[in-house]
Each structure stands twice: as structure tokens, then as C-alpha cells.
DSSP file (Angstrom, degrees, kcal/mol; ACC not computed):
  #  RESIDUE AA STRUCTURE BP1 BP2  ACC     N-H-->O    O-->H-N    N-H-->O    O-->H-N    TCO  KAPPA ALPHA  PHI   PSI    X-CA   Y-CA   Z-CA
    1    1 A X              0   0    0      0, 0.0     3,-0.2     0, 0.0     0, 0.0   0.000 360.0 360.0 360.0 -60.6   92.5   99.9   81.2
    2    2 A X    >   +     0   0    0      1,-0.2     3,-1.2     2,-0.1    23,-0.2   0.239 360.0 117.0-103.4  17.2   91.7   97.3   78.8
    3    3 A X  T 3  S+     0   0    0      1,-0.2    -1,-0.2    21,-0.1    22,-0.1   0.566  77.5  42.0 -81.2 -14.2   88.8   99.1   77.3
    4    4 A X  T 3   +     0   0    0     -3,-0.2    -1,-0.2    20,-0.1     2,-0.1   0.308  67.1 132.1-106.1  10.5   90.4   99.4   73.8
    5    5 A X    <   -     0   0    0     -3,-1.2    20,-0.5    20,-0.2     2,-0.3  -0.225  38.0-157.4 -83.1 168.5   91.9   96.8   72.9
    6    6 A X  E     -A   24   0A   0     18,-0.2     2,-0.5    -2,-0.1    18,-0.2  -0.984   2.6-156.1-165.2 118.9   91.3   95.6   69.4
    7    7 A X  E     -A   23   0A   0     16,-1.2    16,-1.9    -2,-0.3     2,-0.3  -0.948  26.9-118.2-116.2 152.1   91.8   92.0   68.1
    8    8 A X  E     -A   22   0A   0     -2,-0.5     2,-0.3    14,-0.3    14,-0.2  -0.684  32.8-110.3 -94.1 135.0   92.3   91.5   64.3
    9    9 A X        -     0   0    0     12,-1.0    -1,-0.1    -2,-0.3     3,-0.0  -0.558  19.0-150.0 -82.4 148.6   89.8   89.6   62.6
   10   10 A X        -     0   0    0     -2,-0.3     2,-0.4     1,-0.0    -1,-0.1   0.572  64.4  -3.5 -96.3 -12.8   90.6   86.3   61.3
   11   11 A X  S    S-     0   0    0      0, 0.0     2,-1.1     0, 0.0    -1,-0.0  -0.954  87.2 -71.6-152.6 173.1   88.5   85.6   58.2
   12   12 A X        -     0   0    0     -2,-0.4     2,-0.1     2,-0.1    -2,-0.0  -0.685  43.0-177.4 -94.9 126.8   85.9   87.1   56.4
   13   13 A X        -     0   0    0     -2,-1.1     4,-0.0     2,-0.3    -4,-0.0  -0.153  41.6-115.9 -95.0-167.4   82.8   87.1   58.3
   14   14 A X  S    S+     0   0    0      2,-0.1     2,-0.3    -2,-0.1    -2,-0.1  -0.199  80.7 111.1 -89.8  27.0   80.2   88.6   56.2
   15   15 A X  S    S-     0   0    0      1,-0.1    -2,-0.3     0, 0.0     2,-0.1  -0.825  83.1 -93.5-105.5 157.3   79.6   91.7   58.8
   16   16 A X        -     0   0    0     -2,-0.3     2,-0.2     1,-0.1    -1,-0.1  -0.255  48.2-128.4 -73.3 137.5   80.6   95.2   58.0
   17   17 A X        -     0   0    0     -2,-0.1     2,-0.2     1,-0.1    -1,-0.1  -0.707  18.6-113.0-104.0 168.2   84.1   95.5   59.4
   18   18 A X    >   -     0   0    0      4,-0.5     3,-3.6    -2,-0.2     4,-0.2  -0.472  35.3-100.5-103.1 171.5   84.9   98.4   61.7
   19   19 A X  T 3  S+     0   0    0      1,-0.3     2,-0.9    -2,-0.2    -1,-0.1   0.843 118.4  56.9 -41.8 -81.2   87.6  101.4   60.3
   20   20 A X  T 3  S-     0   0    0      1,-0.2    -1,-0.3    -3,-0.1     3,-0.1   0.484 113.3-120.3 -49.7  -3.8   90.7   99.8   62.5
   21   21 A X  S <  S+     0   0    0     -3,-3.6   -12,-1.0    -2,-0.9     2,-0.4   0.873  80.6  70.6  80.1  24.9   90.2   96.7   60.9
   22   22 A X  E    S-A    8   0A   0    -14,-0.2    -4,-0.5    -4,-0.2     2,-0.3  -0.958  74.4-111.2-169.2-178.9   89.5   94.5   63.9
   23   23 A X  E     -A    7   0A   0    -16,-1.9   -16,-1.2    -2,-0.4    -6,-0.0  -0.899  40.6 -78.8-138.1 151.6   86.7   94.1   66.3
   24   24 A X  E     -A    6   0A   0     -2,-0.3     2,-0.5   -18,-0.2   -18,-0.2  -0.240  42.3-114.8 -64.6 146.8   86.3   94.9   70.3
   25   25 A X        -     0   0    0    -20,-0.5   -20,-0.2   -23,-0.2    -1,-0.1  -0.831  26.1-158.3 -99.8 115.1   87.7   92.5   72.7
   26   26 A X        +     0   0    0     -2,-0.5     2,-0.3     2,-0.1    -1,-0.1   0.279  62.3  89.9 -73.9  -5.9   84.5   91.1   74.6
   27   27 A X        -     0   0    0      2,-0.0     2,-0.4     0, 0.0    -2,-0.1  -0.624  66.3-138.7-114.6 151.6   86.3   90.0   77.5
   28   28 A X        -     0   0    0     -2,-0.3     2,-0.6     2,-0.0    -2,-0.1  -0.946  17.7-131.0-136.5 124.7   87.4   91.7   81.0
   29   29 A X    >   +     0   0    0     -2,-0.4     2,-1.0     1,-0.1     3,-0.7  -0.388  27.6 178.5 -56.3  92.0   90.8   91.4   82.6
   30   30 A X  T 3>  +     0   0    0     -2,-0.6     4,-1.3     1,-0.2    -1,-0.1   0.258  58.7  91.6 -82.3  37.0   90.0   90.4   86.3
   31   31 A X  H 3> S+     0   0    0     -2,-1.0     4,-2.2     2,-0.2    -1,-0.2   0.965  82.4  49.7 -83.2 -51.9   93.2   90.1   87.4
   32   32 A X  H X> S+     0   0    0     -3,-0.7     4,-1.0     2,-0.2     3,-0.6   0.981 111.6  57.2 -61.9 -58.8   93.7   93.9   88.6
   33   33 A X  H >> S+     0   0    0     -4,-0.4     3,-2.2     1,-0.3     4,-1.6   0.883 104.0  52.0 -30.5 -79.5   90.3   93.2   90.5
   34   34 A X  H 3X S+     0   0    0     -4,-1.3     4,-3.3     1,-0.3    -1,-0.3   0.826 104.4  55.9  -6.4 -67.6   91.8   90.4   92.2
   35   35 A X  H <X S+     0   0    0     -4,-2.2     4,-0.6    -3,-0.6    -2,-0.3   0.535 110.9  40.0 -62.9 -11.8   94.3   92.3   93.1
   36   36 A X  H << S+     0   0    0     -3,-2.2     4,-0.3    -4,-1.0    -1,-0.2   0.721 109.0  58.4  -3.2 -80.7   92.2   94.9   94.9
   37   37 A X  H  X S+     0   0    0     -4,-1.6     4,-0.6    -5,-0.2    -2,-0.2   0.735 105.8  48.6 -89.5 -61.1   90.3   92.8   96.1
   38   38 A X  H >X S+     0   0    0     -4,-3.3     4,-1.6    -5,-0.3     3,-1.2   0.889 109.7  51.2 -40.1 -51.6   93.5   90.9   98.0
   39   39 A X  H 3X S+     0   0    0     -4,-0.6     4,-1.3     1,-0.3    -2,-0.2   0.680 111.5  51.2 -88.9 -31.6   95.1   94.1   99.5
   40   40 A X  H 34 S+     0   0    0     -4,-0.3    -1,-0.3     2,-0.2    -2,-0.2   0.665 102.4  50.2 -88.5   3.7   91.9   95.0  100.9
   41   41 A X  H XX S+     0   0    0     -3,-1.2     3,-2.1    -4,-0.6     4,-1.3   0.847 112.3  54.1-112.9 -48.8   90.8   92.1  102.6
   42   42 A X  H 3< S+     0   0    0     -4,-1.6    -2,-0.2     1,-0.3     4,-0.2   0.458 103.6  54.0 -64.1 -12.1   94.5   92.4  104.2
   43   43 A X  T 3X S+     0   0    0     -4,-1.3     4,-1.5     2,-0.1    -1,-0.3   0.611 113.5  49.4 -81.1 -30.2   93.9   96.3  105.4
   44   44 A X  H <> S+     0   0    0     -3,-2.1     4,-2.4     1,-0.2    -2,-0.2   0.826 108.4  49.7-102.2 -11.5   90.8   94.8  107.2
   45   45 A X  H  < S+     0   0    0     -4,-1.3     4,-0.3     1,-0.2    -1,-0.2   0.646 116.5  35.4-106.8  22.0   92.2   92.1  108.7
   46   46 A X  H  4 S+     0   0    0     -5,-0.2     4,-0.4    -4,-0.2    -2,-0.2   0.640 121.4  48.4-108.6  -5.7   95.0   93.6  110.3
   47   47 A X  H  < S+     0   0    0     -4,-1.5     4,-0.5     2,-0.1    -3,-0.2   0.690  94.8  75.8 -97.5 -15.3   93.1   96.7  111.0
   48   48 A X  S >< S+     0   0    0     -4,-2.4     3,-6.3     2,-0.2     4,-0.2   0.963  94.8  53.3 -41.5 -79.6   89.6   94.6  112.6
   49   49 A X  T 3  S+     0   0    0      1,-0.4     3,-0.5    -4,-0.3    -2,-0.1   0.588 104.5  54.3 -37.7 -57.4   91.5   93.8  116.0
   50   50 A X  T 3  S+     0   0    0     -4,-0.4    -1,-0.4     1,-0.3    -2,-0.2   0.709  98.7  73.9 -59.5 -20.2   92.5   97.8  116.7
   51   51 A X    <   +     0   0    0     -3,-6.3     2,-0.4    -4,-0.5    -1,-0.3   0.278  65.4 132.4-110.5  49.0   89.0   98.4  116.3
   52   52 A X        -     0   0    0     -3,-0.5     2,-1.8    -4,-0.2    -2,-0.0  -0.621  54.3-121.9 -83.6 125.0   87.7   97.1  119.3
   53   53 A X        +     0   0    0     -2,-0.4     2,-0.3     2,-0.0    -2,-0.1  -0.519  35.9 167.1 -88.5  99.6   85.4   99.0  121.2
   54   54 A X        -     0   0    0     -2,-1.8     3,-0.1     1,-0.1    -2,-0.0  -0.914  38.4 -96.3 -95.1 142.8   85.9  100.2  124.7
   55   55 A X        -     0   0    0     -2,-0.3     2,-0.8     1,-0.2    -1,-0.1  -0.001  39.0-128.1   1.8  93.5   84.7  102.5  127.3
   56   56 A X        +     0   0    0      1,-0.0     2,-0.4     2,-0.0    -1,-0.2  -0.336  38.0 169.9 -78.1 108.8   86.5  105.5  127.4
   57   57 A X        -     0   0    0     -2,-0.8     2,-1.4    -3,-0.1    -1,-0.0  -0.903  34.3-136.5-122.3 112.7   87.7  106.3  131.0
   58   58 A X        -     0   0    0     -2,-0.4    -2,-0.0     1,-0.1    -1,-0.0  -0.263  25.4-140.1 -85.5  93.1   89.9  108.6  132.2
   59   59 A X        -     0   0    0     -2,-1.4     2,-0.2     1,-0.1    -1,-0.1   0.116  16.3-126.3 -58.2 155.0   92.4  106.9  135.0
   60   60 A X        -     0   0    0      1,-0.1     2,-0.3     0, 0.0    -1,-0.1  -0.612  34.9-116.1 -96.7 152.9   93.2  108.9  138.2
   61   61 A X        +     0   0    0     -2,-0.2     2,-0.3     2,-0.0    -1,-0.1  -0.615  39.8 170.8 -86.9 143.9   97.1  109.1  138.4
   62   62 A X        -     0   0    0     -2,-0.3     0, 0.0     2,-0.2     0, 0.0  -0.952  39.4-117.2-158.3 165.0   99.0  107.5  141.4
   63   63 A X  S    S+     0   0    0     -2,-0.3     2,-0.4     2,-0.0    -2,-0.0  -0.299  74.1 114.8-123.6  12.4  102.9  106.8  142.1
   64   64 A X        -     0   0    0      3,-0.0    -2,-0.2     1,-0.0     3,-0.1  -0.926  62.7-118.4-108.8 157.1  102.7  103.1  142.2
   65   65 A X        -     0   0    0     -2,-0.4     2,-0.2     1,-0.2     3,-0.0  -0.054  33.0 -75.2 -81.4 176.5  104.4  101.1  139.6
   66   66 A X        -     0   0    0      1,-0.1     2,-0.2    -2,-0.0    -1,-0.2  -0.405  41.0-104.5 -78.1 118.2  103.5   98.8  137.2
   67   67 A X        -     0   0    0     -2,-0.2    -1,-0.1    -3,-0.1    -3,-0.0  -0.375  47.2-118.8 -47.0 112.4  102.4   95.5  137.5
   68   68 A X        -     0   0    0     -2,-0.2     2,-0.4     1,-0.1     0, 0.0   0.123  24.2-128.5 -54.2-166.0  105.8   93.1  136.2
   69   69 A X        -     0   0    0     -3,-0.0     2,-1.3     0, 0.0    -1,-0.1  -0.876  35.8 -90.8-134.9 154.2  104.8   91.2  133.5
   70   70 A X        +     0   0    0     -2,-0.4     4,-0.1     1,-0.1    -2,-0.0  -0.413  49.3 171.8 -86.9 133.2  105.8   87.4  134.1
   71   71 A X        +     0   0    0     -2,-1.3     2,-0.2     2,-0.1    -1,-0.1   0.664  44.9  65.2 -93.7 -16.1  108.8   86.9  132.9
   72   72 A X  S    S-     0   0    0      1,-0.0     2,-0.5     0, 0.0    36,-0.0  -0.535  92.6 -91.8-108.0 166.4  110.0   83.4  133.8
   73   73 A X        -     0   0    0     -2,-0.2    -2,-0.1     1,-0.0     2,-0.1  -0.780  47.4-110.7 -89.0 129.6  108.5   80.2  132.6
   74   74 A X        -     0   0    0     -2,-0.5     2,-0.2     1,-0.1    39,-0.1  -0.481  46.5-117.5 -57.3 126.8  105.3   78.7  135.6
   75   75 A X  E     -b  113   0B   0     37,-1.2    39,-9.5    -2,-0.1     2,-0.3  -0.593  24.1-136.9 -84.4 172.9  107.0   75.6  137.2
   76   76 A X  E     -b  114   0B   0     -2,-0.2    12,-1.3    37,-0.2     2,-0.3  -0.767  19.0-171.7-116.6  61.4  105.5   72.6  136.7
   77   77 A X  E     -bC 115  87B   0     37,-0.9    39,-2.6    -2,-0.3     2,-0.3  -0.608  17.2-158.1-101.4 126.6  105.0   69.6  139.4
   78   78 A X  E     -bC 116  86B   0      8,-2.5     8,-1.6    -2,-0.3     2,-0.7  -0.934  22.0-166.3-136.0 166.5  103.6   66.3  138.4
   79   79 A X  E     -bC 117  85B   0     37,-0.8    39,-2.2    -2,-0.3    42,-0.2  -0.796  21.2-163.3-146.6  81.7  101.9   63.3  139.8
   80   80 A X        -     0   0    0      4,-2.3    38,-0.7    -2,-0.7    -1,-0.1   0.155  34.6 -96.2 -50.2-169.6  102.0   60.5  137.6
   81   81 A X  S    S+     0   0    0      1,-0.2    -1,-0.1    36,-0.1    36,-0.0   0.731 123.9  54.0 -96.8  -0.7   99.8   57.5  137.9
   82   82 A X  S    S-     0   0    0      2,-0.1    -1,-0.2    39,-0.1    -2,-0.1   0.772 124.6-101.0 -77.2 -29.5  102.0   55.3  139.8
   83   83 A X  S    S+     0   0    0      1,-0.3    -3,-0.1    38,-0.0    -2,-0.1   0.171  70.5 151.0 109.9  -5.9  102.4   58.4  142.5
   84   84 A X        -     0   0    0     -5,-0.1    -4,-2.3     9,-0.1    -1,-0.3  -0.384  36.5-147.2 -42.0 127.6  105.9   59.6  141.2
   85   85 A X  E     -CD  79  92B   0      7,-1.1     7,-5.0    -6,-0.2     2,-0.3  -0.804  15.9-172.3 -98.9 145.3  106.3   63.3  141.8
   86   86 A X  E     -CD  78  91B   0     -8,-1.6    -8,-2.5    -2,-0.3     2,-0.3  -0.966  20.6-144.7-145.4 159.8  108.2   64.9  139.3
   87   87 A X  E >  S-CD  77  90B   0      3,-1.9     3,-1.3    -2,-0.3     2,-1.0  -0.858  76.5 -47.7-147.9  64.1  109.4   68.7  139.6
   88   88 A X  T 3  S-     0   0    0    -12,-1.3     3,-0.1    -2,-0.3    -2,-0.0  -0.676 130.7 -23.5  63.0 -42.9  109.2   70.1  135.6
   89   89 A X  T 3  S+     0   0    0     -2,-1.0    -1,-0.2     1,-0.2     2,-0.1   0.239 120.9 108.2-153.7 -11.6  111.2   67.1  134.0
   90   90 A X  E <   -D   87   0B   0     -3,-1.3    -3,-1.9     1,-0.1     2,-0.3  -0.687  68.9-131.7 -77.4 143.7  113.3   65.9  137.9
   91   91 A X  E     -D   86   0B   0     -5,-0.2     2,-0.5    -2,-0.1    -5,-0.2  -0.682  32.9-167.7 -35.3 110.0  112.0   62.7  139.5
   92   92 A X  E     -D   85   0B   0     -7,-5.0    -7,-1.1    -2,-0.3     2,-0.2  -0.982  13.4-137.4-121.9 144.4  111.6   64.1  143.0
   93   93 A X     >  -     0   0    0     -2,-0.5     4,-1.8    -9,-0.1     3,-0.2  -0.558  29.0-112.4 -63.5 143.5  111.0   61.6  146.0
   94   94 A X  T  4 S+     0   0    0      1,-0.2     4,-0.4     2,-0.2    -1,-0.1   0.695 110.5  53.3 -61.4 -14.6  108.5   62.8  148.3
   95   95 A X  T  4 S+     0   0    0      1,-0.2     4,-0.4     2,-0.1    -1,-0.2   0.613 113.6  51.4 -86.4 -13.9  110.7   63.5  151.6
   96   96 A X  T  > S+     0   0    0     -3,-0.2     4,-1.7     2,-0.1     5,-0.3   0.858  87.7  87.0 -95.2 -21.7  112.8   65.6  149.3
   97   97 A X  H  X S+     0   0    0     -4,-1.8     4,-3.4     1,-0.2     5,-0.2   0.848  83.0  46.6 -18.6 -84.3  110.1   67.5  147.9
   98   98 A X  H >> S+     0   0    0     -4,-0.4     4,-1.9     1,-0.3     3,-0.9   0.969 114.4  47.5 -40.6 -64.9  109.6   70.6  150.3
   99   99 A X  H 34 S+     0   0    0     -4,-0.4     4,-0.3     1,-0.2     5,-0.3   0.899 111.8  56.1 -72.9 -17.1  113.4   71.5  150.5
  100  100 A X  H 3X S+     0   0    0     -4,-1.7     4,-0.8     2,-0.2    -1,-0.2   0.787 111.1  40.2 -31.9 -50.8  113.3   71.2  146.7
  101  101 A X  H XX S+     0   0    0     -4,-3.4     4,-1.5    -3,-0.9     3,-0.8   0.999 114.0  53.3 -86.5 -59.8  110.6   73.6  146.3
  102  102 A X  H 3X S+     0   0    0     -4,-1.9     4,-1.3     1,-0.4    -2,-0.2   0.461 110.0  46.1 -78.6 -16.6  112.0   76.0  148.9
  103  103 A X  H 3> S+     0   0    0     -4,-0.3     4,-0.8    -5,-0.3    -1,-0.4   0.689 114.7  46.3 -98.9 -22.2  115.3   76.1  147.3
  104  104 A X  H XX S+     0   0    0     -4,-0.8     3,-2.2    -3,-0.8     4,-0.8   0.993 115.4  58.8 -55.8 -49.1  113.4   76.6  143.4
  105  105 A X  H >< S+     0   0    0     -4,-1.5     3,-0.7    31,-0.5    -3,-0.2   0.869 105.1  43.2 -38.2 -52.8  111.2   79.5  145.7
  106  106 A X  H 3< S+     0   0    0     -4,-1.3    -1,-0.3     1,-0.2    -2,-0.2   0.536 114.6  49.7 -85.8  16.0  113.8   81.3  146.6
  107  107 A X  H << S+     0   0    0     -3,-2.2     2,-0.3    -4,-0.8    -1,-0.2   0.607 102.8  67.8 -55.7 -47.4  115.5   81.2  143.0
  108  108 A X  S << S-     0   0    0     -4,-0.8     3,-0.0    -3,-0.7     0, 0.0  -0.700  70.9-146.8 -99.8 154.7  112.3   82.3  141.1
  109  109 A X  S    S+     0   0    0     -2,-0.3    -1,-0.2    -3,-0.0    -2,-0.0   0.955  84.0  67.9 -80.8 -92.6  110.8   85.9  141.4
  110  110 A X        -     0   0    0      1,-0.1    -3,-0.1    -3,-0.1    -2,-0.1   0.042  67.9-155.4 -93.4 164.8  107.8   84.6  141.0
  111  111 A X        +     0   0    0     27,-0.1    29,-0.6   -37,-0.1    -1,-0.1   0.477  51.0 124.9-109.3  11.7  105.3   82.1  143.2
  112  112 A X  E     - e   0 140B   0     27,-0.1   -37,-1.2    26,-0.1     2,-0.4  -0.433  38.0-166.4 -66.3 145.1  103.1   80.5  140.5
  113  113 A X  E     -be  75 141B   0     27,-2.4    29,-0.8   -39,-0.1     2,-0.4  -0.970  18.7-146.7-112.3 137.5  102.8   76.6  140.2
  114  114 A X  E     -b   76   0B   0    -39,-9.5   -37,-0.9    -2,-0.4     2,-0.6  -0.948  16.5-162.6 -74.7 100.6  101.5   74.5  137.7
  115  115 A X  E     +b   77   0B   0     -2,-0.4    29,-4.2    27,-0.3     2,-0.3  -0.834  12.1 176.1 -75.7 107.9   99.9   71.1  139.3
  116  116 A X  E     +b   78   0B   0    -39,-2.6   -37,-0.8    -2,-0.6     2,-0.2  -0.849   4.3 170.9-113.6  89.9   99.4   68.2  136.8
  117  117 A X  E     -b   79   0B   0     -2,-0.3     2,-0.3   -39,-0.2   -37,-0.2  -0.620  40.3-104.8-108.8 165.5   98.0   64.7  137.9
  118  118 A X    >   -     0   0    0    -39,-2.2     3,-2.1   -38,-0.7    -1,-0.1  -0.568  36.9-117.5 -88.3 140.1   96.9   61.7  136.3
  119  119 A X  T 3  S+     0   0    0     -2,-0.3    -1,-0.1     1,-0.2   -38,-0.0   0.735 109.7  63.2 -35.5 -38.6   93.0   61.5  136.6
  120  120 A X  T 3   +     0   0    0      2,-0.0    -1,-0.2     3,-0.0     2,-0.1   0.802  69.2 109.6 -60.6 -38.8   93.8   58.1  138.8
  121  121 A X  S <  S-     0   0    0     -3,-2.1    -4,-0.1   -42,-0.2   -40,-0.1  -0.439  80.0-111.6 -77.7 166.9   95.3   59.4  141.2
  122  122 A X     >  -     0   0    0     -2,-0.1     4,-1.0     1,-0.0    -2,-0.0  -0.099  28.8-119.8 -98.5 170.1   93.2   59.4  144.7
  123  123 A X  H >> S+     0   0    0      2,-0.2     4,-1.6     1,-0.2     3,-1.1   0.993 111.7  65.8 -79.2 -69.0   92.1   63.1  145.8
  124  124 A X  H 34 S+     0   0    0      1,-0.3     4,-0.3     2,-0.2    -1,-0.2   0.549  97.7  56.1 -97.7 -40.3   94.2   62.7  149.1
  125  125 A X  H >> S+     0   0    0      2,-0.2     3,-1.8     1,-0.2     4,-0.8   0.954 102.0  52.5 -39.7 -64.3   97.4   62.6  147.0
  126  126 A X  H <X>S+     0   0    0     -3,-1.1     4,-5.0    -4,-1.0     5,-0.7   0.953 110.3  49.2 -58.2 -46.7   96.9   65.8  145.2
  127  127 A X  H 3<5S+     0   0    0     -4,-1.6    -1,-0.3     2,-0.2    -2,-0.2   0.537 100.4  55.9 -96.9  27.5   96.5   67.5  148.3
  128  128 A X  H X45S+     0   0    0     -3,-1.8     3,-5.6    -4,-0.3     4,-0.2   0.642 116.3  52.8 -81.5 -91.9   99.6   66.3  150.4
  129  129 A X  H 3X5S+     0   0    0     -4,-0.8     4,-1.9     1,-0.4     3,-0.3   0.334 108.9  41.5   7.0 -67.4  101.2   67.8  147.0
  130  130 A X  H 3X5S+     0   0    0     -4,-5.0     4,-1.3     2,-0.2    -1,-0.4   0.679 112.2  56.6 -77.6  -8.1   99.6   70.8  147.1
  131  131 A X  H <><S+     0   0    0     -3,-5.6     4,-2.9    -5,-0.7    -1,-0.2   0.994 109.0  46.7 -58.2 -52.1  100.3   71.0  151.0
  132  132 A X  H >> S+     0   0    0     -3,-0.3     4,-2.4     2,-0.2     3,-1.5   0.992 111.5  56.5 -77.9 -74.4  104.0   70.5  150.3
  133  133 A X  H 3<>S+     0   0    0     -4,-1.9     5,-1.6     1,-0.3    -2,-0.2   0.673 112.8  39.8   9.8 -88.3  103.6   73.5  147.3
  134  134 A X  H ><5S+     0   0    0     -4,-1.3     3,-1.6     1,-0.2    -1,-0.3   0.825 119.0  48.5 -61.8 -37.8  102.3   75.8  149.7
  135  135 A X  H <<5S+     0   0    0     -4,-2.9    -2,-0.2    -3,-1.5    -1,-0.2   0.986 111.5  53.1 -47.7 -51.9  105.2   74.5  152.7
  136  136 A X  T 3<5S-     0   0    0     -4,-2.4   -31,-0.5     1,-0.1    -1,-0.3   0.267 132.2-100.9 -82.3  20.9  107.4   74.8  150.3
  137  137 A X  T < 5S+     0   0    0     -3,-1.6     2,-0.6     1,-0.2    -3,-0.2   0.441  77.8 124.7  74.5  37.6  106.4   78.9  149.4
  138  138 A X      < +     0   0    0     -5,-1.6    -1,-0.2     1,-0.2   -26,-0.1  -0.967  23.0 160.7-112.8 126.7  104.2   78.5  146.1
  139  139 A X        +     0   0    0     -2,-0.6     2,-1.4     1,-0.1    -1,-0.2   0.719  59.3  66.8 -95.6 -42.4  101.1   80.2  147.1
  140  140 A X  E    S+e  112   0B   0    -29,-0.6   -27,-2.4    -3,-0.1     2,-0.3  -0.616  72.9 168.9-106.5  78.1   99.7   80.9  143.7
  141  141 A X  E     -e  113   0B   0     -2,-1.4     2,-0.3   -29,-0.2   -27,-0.2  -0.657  17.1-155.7 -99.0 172.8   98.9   77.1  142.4
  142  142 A X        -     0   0    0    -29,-0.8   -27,-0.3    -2,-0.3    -2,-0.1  -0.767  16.7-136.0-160.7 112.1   97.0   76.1  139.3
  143  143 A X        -     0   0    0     -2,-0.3     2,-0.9   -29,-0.2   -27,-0.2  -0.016  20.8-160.1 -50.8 114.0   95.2   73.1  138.5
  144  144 A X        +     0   0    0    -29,-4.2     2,-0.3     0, 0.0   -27,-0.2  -0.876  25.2 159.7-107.8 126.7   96.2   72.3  134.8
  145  145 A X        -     0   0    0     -2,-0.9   -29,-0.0   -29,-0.1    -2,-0.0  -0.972  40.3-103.6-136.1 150.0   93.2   69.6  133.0
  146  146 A X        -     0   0    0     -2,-0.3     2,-0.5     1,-0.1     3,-0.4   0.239  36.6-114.3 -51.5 158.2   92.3   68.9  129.8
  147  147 A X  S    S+     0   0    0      1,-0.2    -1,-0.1     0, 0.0     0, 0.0  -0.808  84.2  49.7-113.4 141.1   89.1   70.3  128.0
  148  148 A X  S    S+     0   0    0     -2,-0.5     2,-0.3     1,-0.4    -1,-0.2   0.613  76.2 124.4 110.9  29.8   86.3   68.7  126.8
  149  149 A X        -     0   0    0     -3,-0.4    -1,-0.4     1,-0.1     8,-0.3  -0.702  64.0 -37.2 -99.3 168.9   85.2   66.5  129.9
  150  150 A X        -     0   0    0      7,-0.5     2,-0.3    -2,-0.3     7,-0.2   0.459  47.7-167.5 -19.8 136.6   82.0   66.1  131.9
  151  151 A X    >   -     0   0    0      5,-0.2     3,-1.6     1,-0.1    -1,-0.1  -0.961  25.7-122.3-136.0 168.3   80.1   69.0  132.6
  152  152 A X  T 3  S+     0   0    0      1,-0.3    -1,-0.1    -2,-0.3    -2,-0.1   0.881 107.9  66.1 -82.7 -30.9   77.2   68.8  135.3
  153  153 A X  T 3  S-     0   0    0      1,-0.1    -1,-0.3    -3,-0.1    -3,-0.0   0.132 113.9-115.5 -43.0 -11.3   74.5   69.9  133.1
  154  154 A X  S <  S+     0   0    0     -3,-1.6    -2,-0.1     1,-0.0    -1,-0.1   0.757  89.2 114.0  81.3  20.4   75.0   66.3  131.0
  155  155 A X        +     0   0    0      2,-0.0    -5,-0.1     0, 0.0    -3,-0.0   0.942  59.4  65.4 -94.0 -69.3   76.1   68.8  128.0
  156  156 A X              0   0    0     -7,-0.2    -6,-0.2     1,-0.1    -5,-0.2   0.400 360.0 360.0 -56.6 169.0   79.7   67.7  127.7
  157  157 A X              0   0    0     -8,-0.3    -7,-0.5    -7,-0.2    -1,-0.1   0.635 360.0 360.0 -60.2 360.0   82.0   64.3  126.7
């Protein structure tokens, strides 16, 4: 590409000058390299993930459908530290709780909860909560806590 290039000499050196009158350009354009060098590191990283290896197995066929995919947003019930229940962003009292949930159950397709309480609150709390969850027809709950706490092994914060 650049292999020919010719710069004019600027004074008289005392060296024998070559025919064209100028002397070889000592220097190499990296720019194209760069560029190369860019477009290939972007073929490998969208093409690493697809090249994950797995276990080639050939699945028996059957006439049941597809698992749905979830489609709705997990609600969300939480248990401040004062003992306020709150129902994704409602204040809910606790005697209203159960017909609360029962009217969201039959709303929502699906039966996941989230359960979020403050680290304060007493054990005995959490599970009237989840009592009323499950009264109220969320089977599927899940304990949401923060990472990077205690671990039994004495490893963790």
C-alpha cells in the first residue's frame, strides 16, 4: 500500500541520490492495521456467545405446548421496618391484605410474588405475610435480599 512512496529530499546530503530524486519513506501506516484489527475483534465478540458448546440431543416429540414465557411484571409485597405492608407501591392495612391479593390473583395469569422486608423485621412477621400470600392464591413466592452478606463459612461481609 504505502510501499512506494517517495519523499523529496530537502538538501544536499552528501549521499548518492537515488534516480527519482528522493529517498524511501522509512515509516509504516498503521492505520489500515487498526482497522483490521477493530472489525475483527468485533466478529469475535459477537460471534463468542453462539459458540457455546452443548450436548447434542435429539428430543422425543410430544403434543404438549410450550411453556408461556412470563409476560407480566412479578408483584411485589413489602414489609417496611415500622411493619407497613405495602402491595408494589399501595399502603395496604393488614385486614385488607388477603382480599387484596385475591382480587390482584384473579387479575394476573400468573402466581409469582416477590417478598421484600426490612432486615428488622421479627421472623414471625414475614410469615403471617407469607401466610396471607399463599391465603390469598400466590403459591410461587420469592424471598428478594441483597448480596454480599454473611455467609456460614466466615468467608463473606
Amino acid at each position: 500500500m504505502a510501499g512506494g512512496v517517495i519523499q523529496k529530499s530537502g538538501g544536499g546530503s552528501g549521499r548518492r541520490k537515488r534516480r527519482g530524486g528522493g529517498r524511501a519513506m522509512s515509516e509504516i501506516n498503521v492505520t489500515p492495521f487498526v482497522d483490521v484489527m477493530m472489525v475483527l475483534l468485533i466478529i469475535f465478540m459477537v460471534a463468542a456467545p453462539l459458540l457455546t458448546v452443548g450436548v447434542p440431543v435429539e428430543l422425543p416429540k410430544t403434543a404438549a405446548q410450550a411453556l408461556p414465557g412470563e409476560q407480566e411484571e412479578p408483584l411485589s409485597v413489602t414489609i417496611t421496618v415500622d411493619g407497613t405492608v405495602q402491595i408494589m407501591t399501595t399502603e395496604t392495612a393488614r385486614e385488607e391484605l388477603i382480599p387484596k391479593l385475591r382480587a390482584v390473583a384473579a387479575e394476573r395469569e400468573g402466581d409469582r410474588v416477590f417478598l421484600r422486608a426490612d432486615g428488622a423485621v421479627p421472623y414471625s412477621a414475614v410469615m403471617e405475610i407469607m401466610g396471607a400470600l399463599n391465603a390469598g392464591g400466590f403459591s410461587n413466592i420469592g424471598l428478594v435480599t441483597d448480596i454480599g452478606g454473611p455467609t456460614l463459612d466466615g468467608t463473606g461481609n
